[in-house]
C-alpha positions as CSV (number, residue, x, y, z in Angstrom):
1,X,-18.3,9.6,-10.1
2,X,-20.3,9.5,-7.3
3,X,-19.1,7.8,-4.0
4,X,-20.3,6.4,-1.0
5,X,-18.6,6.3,2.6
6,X,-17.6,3.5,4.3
7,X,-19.8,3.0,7.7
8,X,-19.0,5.7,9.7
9,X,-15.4,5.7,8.3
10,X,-13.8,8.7,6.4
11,X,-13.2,6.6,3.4
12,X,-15.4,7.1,0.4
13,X,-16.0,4.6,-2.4
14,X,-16.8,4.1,-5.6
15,X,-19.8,2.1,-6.7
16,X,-17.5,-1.0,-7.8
17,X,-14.7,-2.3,-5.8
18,X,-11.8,-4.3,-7.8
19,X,-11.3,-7.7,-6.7
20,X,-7.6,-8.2,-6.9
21,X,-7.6,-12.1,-6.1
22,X,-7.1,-12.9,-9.5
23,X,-3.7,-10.6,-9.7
24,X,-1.0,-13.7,-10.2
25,X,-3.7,-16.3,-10.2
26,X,-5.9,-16.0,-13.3
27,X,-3.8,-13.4,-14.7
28,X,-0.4,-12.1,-14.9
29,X,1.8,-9.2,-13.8
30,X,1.0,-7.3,-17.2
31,X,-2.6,-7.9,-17.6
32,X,-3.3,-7.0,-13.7
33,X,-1.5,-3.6,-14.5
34,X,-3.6,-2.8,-17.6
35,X,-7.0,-3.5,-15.8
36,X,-5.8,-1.6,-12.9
37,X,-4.6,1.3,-15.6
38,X,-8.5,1.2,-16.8
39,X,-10.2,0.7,-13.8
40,X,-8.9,3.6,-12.3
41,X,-9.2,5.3,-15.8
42,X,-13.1,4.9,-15.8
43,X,-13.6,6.8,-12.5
44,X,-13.0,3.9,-9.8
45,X,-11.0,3.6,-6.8
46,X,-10.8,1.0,-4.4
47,X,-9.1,-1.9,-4.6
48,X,-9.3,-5.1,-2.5
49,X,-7.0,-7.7,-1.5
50,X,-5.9,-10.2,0.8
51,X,-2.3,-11.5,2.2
52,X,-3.6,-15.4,1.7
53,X,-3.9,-14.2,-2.3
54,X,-3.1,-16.9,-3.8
55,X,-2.1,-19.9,-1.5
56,X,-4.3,-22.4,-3.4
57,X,-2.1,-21.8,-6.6
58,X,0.8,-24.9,-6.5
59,X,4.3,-23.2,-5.8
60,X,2.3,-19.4,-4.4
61,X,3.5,-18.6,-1.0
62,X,0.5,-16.4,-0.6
63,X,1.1,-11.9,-0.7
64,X,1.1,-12.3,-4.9
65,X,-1.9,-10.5,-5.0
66,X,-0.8,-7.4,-3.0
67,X,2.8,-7.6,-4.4
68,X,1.2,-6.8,-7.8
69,X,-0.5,-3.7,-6.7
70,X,2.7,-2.8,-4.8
71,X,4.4,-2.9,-7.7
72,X,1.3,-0.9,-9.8
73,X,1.5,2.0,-7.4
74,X,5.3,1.7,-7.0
75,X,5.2,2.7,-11.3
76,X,2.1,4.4,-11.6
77,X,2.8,7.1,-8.7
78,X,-1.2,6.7,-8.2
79,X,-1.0,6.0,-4.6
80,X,-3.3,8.6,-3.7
81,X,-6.0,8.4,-6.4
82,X,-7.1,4.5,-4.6
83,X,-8.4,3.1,-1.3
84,X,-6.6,-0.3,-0.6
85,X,-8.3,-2.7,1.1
86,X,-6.4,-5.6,2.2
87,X,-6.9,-8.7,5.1
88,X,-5.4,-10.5,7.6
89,X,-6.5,-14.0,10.0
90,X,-6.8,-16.5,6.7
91,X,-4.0,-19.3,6.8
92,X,-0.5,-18.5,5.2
93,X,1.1,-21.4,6.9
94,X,1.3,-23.3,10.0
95,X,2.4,-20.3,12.5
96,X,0.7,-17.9,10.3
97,X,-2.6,-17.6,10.7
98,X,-5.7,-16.1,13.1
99,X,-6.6,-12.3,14.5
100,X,-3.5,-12.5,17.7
101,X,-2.0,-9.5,18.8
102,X,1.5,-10.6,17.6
103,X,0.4,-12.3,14.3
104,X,-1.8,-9.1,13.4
105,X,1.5,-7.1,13.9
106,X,3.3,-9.7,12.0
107,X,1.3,-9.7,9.4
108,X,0.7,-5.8,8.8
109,X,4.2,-5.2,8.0
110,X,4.3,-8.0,5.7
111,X,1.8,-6.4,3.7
112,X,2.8,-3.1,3.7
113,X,5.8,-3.9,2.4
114,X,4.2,-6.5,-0.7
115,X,2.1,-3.0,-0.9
116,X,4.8,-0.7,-0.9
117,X,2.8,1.7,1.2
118,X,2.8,3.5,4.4
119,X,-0.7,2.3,5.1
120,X,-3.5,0.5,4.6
121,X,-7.1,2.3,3.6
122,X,-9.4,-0.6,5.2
123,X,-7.8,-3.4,7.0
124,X,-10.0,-7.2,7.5
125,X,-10.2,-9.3,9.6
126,X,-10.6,-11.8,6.8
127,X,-12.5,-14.6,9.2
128,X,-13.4,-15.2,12.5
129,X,-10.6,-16.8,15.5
130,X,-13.0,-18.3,18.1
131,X,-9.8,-18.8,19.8
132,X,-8.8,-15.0,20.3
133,X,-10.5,-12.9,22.5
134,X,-12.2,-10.1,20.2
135,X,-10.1,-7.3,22.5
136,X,-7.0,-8.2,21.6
137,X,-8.3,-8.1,18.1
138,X,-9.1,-4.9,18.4
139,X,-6.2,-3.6,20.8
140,X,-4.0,-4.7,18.2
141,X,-6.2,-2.6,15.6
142,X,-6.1,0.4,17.5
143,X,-2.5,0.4,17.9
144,X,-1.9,0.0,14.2
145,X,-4.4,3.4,13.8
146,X,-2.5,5.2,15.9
147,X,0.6,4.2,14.6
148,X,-0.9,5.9,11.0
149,X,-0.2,2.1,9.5
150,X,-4.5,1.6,9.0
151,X,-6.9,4.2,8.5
152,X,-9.7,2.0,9.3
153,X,-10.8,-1.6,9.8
154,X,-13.4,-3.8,8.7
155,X,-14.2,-7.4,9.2
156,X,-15.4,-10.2,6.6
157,X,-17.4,-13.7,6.9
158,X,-18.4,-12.9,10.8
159,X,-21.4,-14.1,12.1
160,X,-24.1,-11.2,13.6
161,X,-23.2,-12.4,16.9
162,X,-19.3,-11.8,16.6
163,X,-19.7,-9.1,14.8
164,X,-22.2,-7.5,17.3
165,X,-19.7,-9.3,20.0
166,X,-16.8,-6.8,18.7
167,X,-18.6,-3.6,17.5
168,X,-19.5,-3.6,21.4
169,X,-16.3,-4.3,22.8
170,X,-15.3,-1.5,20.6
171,X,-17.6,0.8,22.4
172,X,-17.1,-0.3,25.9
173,X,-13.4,0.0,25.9
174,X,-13.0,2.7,23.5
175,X,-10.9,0.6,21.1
176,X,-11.2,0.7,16.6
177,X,-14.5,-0.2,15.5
178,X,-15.0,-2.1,12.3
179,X,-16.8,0.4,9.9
180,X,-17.0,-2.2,7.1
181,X,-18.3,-6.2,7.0
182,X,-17.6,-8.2,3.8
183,X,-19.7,-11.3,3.5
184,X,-20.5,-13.5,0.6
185,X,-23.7,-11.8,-1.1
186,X,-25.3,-12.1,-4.5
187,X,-28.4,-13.3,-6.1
188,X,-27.5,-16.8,-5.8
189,X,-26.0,-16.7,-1.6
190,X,-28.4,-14.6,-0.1
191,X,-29.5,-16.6,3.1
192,X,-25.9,-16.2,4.8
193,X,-26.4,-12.3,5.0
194,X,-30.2,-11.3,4.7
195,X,-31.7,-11.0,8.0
196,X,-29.7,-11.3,11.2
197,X,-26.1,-10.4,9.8
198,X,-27.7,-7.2,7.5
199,X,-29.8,-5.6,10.0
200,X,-27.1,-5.5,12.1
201,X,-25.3,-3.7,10.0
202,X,-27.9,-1.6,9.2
203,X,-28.4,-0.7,12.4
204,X,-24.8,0.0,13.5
205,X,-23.7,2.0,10.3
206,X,-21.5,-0.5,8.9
207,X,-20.4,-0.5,5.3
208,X,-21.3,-3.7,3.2
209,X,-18.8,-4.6,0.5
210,X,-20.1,-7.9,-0.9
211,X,-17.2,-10.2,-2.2
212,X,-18.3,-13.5,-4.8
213,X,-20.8,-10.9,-6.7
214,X,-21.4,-12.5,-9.4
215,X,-20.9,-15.6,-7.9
216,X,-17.4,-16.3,-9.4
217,X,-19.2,-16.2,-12.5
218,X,-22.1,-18.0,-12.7
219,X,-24.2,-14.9,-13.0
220,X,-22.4,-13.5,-16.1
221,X,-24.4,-16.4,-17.8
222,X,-21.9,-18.7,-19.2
223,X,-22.3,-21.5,-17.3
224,X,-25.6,-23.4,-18.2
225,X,-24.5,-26.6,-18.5
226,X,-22.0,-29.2,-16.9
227,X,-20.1,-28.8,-20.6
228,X,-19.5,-25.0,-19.4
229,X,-17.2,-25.5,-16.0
230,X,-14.4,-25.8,-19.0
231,X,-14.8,-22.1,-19.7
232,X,-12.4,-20.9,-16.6
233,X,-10.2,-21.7,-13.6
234,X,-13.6,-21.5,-11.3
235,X,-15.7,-23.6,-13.5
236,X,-15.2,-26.8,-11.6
237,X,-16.8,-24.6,-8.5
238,X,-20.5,-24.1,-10.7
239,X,-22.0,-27.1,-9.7
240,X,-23.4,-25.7,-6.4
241,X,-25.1,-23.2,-8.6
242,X,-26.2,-25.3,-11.2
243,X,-29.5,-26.6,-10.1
244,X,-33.0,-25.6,-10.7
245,X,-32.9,-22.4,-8.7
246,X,-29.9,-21.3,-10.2
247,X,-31.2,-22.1,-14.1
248,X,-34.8,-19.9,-12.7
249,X,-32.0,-17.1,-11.4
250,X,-30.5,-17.1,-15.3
251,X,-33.8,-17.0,-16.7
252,X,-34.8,-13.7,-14.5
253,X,-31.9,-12.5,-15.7
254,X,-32.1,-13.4,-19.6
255,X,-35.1,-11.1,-18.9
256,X,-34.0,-8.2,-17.3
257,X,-30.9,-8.3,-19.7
258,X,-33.1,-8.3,-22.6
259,X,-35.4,-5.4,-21.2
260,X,-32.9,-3.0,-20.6
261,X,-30.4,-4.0,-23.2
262,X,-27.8,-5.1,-20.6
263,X,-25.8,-7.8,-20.2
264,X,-26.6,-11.2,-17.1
265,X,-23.5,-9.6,-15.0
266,X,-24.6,-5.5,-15.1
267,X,-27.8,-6.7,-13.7
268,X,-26.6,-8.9,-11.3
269,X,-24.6,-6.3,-9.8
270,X,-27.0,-3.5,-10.0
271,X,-29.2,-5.6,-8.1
272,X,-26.6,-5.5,-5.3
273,X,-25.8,-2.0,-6.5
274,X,-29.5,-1.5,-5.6
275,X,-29.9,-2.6,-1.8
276,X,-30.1,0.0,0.6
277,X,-27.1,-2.0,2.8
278,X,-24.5,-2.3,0.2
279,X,-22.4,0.0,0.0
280,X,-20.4,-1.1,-3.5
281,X,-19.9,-5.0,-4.7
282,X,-16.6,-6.3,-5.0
283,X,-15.8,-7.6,-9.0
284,X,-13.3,-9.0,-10.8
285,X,-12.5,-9.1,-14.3
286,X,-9.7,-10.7,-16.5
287,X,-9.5,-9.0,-19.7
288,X,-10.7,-5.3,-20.7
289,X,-13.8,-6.2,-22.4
290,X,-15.3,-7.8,-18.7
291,X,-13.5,-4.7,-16.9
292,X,-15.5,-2.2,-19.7
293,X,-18.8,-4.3,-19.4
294,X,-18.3,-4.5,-15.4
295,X,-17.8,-0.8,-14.9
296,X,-21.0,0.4,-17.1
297,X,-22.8,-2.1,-14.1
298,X,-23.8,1.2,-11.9
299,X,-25.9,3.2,-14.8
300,X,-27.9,0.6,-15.1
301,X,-31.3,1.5,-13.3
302,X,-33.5,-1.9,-12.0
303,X,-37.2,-1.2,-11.8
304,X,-39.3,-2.2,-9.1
305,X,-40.3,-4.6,-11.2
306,X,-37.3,-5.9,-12.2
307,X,-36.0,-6.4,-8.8
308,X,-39.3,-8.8,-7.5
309,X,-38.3,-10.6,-10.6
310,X,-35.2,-10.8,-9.4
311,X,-36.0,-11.6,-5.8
312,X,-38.4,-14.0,-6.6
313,X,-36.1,-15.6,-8.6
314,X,-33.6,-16.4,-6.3
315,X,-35.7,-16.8,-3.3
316,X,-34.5,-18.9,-0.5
């Protein structure tokens, strides 16, 4: 399968990334190991986390998440085969929390050890800390690079103007650069990323891994009406999409779906899939069936007309 690098990074991609914050949420031990099995089955390879995975659950401490992939490479020996991407800064507790020196060296060990691994593929910055200076950030970074504990580092809901703020620092002082940005991105959240944020990263070579692809769902289709937010855990979450842009977004895709014989959530995510600064969506699935429809999402080939449907569709 054909894979794309990450920024200027040495780490190389597939076209879907598996989004591992349903691992101990929406789905069990088991179940997270047989989509894993399959995932990696079908030709895919990176894998994203976070430590604060799953905090909002009642009784989860947060590190569930990367504790089940631990425990999946532990078994499977596949260690090698998959990038893991995992991040730091989002709150675990009261003490436990933000991009600090200390905490970031804290917090790294923590996870390798939920990982069981040596090191981290792409390590986040999972959200902004106005009240660390982006240096020590990055200091901290560096250390862990040369230590061998993070190949590379990447940053996630920043704004173009701490972003820029860092990649310069990184520059000036000769410190890690984040190769990788992952903001919130898909056909129905496109205003926080187009423009300002996405020609930056353009223009400084960064990687774009979009997280909340298909919306947490409301692009697959199934939610059309208030009686839907029963369907699933996230349901409750729909009503921000359900108005009348989001029904004209379904309808463009009831139409691309029928012209190419795919299904609403292939074409939502080959329209991502399809824009010159993404580098691969982040997806999840909970069963087999979404994991085998998900992963087919990359052969599916938009036309130019397609896409201004699309785009028009969802304009802002």
């Amino acid at each position: 399968m054909e894979k794309k690098r990450i920024g200027n990074s040495e780490l190389e991609t597939a076209p879907i990334v598996f989004g591992g914050n349903v691992f101990g949420w929406t789905i069990d031990e088991s179940t997270s190991f047989d989509l894993l099995d399959a995932f990696v089955d079908a030709g895919y390879n990176a894998i994203d986390t976070a430590d604060v995975y799953s905090t909002w659950v009642p009784g989860h401490r947060g590190g569930e998440s990367e504790e089940i992939i631990g425990k999946w490479l532990k078994r499977r020996g596949r260690r090698d085969d998959v990038l893991i991407l995992t991040k730091v800064g989002s709150e675990m507790g009261p003490d436990r929390k933000g991009l600090s020196g200390a905490y970031i060296f804290q917090a790294v060990e923590d996870s390798l050890r939920r990982l069981q691994t040596d090191t981290i593929d792409l390590y986040q910055s999972h959200r902004d800390d106005a009240a660390t200076p982006v240096e020590e950030t990055l200091d901290a970074y560096t250390r862990l690079v040369e230590q061998g504990k993070v190949r590379a580092i990447g940053a996630s809901n920043f704004s173009a103007a701490r972003l820029a703020e860092s990649l310069d620092a990184s520059a000036a002082q000769d410190l890690a650069p984040y190769v990788s940005l992952q903001p919130n991105y898909n056909l129905c959240d496109r205003s926080e990323f187009e423009g300002e944020v996405a020609d930056l990263c353009v223009r400084r070579g960064l990687g774009v891994i979009p997280y909340f692809s298909l919306a947490a769902g409301f692009l697959t289709g199934k939610y059309r009406s208030e009686a839907d937010f029963s369907k699933s855990a996230r349901g409750n979450g729909m009503g921000r999409y359900l108005d009348a842009r989001g029904l004209e977004i379904l309808a463009a895709l009831d139409d691309v779906s029928k012209d190419l014989g795919a299904t609403q959530a292939q074409i939502a995510l080959a329209w991502l899939i399809a824009k010159p600064a993404v580098t691969a969506p982040i997806a999840s699935a909970t069963n087999l069936a979404q994991l085998a429809e998900l992963v087919k999402a990359p052969s599916v080939r938009l036309s130019p007309q397609h896409v201004a449907r699309l785009d028009a569709a969802s304009a802002y």
